[in-house]
MDTraj code that builds the backbone (N, CA, C; nanometers):
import mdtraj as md
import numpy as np

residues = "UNK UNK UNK UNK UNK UNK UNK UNK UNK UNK UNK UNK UNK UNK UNK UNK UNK UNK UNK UNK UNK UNK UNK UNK UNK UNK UNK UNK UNK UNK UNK UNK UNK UNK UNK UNK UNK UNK UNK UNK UNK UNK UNK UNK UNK UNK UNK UNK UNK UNK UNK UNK UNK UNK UNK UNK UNK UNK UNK UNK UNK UNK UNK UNK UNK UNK UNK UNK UNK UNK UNK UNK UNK".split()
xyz = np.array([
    [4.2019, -2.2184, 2.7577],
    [4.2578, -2.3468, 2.7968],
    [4.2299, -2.4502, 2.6890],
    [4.3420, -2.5275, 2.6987],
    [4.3177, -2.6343, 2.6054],
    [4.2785, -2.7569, 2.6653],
    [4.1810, -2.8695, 2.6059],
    [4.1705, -2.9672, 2.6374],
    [4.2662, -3.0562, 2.6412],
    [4.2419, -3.1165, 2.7627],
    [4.3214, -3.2468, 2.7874],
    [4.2868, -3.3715, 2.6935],
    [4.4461, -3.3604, 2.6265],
    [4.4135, -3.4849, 2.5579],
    [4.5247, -3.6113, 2.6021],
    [4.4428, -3.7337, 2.6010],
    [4.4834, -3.8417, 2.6016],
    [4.5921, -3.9466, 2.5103],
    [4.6862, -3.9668, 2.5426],
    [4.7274, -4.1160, 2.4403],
    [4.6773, -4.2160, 2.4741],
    [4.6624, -4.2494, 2.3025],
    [4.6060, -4.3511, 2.2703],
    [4.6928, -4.5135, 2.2294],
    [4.6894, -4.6051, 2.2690],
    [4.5828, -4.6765, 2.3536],
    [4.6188, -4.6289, 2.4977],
    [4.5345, -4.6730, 2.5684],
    [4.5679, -4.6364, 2.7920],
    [4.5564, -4.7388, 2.7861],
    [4.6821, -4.7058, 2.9171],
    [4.7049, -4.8556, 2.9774],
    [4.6393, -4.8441, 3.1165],
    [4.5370, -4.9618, 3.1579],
    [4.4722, -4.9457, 3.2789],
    [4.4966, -5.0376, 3.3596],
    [4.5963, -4.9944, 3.5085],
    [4.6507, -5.1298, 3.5585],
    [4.5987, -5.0634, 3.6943],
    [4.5691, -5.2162, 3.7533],
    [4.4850, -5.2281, 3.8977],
    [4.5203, -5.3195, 3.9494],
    [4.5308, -5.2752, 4.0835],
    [4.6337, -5.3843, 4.1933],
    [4.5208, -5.3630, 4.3024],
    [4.5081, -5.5028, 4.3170],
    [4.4354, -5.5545, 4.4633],
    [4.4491, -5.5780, 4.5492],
    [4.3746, -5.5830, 4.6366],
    [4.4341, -5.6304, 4.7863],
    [4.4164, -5.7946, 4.8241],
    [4.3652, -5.8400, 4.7287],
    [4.3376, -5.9847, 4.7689],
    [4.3998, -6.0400, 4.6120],
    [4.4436, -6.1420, 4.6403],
    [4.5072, -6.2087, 4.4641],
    [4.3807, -6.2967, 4.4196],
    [4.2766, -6.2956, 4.5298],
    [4.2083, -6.3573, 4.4560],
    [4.1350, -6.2948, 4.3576],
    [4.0728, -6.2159, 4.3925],
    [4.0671, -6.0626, 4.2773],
    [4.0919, -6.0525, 4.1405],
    [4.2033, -6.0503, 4.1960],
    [4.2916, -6.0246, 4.0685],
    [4.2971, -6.1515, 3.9975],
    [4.3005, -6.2968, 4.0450],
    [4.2574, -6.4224, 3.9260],
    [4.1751, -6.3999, 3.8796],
    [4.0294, -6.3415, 3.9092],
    [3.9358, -6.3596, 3.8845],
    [3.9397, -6.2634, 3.7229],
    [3.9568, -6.1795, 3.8043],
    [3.9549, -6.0150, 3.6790],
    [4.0482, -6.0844, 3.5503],
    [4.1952, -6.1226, 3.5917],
    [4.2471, -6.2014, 3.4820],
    [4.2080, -6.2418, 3.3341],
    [4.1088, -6.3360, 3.3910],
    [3.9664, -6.3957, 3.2950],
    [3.9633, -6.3447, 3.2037],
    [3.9027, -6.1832, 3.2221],
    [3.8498, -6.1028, 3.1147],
    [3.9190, -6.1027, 2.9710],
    [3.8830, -6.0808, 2.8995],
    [3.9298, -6.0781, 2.7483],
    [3.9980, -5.9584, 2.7602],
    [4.1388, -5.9703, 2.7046],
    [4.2426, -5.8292, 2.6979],
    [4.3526, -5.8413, 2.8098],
    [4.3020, -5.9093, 2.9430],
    [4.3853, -5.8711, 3.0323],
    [4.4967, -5.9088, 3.1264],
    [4.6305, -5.8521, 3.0834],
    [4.7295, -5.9100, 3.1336],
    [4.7373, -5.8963, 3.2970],
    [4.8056, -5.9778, 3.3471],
    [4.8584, -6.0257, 3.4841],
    [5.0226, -6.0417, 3.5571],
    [5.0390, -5.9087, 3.5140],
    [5.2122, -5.8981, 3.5628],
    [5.2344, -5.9553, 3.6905],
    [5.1959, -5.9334, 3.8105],
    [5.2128, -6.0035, 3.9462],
    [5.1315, -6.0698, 3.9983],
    [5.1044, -6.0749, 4.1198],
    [5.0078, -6.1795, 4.1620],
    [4.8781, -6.0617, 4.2145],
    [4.8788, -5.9199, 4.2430],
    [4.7943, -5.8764, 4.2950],
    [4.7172, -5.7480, 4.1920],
    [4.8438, -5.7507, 4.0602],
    [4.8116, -5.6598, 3.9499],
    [4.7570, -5.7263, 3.8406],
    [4.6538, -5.6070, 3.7693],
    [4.6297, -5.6977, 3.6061],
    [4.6351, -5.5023, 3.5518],
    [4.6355, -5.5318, 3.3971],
    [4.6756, -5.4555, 3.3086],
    [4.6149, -5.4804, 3.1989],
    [4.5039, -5.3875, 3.1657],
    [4.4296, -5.3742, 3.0434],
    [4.4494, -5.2712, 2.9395],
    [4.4648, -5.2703, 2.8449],
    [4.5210, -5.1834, 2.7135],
    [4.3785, -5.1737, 2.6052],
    [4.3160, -5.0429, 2.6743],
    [4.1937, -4.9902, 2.5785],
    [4.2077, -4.9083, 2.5405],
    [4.1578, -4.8720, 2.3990],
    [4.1222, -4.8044, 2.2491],
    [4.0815, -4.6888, 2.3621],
    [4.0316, -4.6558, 2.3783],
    [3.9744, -4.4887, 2.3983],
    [3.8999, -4.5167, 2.5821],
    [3.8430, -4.3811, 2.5903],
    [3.8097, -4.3747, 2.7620],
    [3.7071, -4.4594, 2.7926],
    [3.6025, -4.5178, 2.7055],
    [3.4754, -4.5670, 2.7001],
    [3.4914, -4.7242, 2.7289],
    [3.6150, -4.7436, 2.6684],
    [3.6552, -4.9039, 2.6949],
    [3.7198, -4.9120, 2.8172],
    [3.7751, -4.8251, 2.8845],
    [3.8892, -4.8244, 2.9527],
    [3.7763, -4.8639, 3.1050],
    [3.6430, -4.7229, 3.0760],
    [3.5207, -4.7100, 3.1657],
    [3.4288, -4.8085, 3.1899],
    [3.4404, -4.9304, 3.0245],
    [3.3850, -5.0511, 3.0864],
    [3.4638, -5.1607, 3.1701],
    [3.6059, -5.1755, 3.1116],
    [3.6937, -5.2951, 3.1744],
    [3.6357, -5.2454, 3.3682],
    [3.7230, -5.1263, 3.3930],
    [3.7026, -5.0748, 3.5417],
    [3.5524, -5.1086, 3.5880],
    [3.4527, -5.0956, 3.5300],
    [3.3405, -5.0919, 3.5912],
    [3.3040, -5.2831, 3.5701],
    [3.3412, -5.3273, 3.4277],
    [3.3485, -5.4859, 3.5011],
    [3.4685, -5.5229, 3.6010],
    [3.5379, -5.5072, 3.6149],
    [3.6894, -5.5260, 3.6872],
    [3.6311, -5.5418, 3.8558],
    [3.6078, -5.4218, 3.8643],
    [3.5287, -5.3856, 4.0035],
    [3.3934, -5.4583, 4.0559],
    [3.2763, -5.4920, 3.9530],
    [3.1704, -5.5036, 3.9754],
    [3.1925, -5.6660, 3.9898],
    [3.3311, -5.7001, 3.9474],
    [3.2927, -5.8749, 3.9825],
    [3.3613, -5.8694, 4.1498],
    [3.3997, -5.7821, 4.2116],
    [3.4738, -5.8011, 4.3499],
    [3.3478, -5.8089, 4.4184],
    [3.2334, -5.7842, 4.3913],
    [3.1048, -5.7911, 4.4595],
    [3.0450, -5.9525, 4.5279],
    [3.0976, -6.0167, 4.4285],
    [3.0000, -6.1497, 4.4352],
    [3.1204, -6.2078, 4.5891],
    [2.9816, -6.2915, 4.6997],
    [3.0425, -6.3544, 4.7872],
    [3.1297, -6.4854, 4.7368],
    [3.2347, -6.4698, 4.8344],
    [3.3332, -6.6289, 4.8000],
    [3.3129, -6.7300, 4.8594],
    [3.2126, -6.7504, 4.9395],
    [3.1637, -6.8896, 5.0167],
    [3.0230, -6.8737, 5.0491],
    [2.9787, -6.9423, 5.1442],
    [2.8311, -6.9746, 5.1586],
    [2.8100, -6.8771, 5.2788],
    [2.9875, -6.8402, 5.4033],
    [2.9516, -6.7202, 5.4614],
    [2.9622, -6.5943, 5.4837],
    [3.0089, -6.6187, 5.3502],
    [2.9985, -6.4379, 5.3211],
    [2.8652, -6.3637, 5.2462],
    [2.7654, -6.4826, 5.2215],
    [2.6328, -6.4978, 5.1406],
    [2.5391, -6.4714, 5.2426],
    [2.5707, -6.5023, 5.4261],
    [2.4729, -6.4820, 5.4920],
    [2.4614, -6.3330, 5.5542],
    [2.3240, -6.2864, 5.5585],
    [2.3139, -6.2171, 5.5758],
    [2.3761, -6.1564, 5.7452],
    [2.4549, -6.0405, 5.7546],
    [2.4989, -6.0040, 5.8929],
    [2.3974, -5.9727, 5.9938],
    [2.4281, -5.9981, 6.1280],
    [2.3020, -6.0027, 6.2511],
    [2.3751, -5.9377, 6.3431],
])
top = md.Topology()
chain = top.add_chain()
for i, resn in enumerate(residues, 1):
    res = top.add_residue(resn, chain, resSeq=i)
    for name in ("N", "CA", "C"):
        top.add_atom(name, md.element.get_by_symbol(name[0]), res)
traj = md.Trajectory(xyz[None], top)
């Protein structure tokens, strides 16, 4: 078997369920914003592609108000 190979550059596009999301991710350096719930990043090889996604994602973490900060009871 042969290895799977990739073209180069990948295009890495991610659609959200909230647009707010997706403003946010926007931000990032590189990344386009075709609709209101998609963005589209264009990285050099898998390693870049593995950081945008892992920042992309890791900012959906942070709470958006003071009650989504409290802890659930």
């Amino acid at each position: 078997m042969k290895p799977y190979r990739l073209n180069h550059p990948l295009k890495v596009e991610v659609s959200f369920k909230n647009i707010v999301d997706a403003e946010l991710v926007s931000y990032l350096p590189g990344v386009e914003r075709p609709s209101g719930r998609t963005v589209v990043f264009k990285a050099q090889d898998m390693t870049e592609a593995s950081k945008f996604l892992q920042s992309a994602l890791g900012m959906n973490t942070f709470p958006r108000n003071a009650a989504d900060s409290e802890p659930k009871r």
